[in-house]
N, C-alpha and C positions, 0 to 999 in steps of 0.2 A: 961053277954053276951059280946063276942069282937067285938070288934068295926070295921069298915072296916081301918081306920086307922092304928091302931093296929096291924092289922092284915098281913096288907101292910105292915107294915113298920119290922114285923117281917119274914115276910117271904124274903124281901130284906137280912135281912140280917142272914141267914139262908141258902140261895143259894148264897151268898157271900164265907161264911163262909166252903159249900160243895165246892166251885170252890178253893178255898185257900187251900184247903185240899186233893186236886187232885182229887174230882169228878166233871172234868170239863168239862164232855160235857151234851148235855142236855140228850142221852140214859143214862150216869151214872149216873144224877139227879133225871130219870123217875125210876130207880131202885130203889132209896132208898126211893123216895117219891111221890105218888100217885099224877101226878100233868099233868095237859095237856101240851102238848108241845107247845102251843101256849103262856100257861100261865105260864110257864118257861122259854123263849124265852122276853115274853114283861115283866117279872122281871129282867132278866136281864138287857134290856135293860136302864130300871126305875134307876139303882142303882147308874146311874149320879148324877140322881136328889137327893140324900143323900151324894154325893162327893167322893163317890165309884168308882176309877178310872178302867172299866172291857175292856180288851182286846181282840179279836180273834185274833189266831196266828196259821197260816200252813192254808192250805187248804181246802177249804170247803168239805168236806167229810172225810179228817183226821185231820180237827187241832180243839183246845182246846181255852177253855177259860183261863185268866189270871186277878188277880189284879193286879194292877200296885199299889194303892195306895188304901188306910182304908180311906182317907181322915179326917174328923175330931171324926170317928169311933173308936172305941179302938177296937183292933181286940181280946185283952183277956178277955176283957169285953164278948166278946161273947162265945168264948173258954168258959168261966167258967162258963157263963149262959145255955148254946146250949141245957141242957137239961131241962129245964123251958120254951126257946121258944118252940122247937119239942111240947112240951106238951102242950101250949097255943094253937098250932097251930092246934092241935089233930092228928097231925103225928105221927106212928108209930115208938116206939123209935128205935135207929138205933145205933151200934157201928159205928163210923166213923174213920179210920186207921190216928193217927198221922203224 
């Protein structure tokens, strides 16, 4: 069973990893991943709390998310894992465009 933990902590970085990859707003989040907008919205915002530095940039109705900073995260760490979280996570797998 996963843990909420776990699960949390996967899914941070998972919407990290779609925002670093140019799916960064939360319609292109909601595309790939069956997920509420609310609860896309307060992951992101959570992703402090792991040292994930995430920025909004341009206007609220046309601008995008950004990392600024992996913080103490390996960002290929996840690159090379991404499809063991997806699957932990019970996400439909998903080609994500490098």
């Amino acid at each position: 069973m996963l843990s909420k933990t776990k699960s949390s902590f996967y899914r941070r970085l998972y919407i990290a990893y779609l925002i670093d990859t140019g799916y960064n707003t939360i319609p292109k989040i909601q595309q790939l991943i069956e997920i509420p907008r609310r609860t896309a919205q307060d992951t992101i915002q959570a992703l402090i709390e792991l040292d994930i530095e995430c920025d909004f940039t341009g206007a609220l109705r046309n601008g995008h998310y950004e990392i600024k900073s992996w913080g103490p995260i390996d960002r290929a760490w996840v690159e090379a894992n991404v499809e063991q979280i997806v699957e932990t996570l019970g996400y439909e797998p998903v080609l994500v465009e490098q």
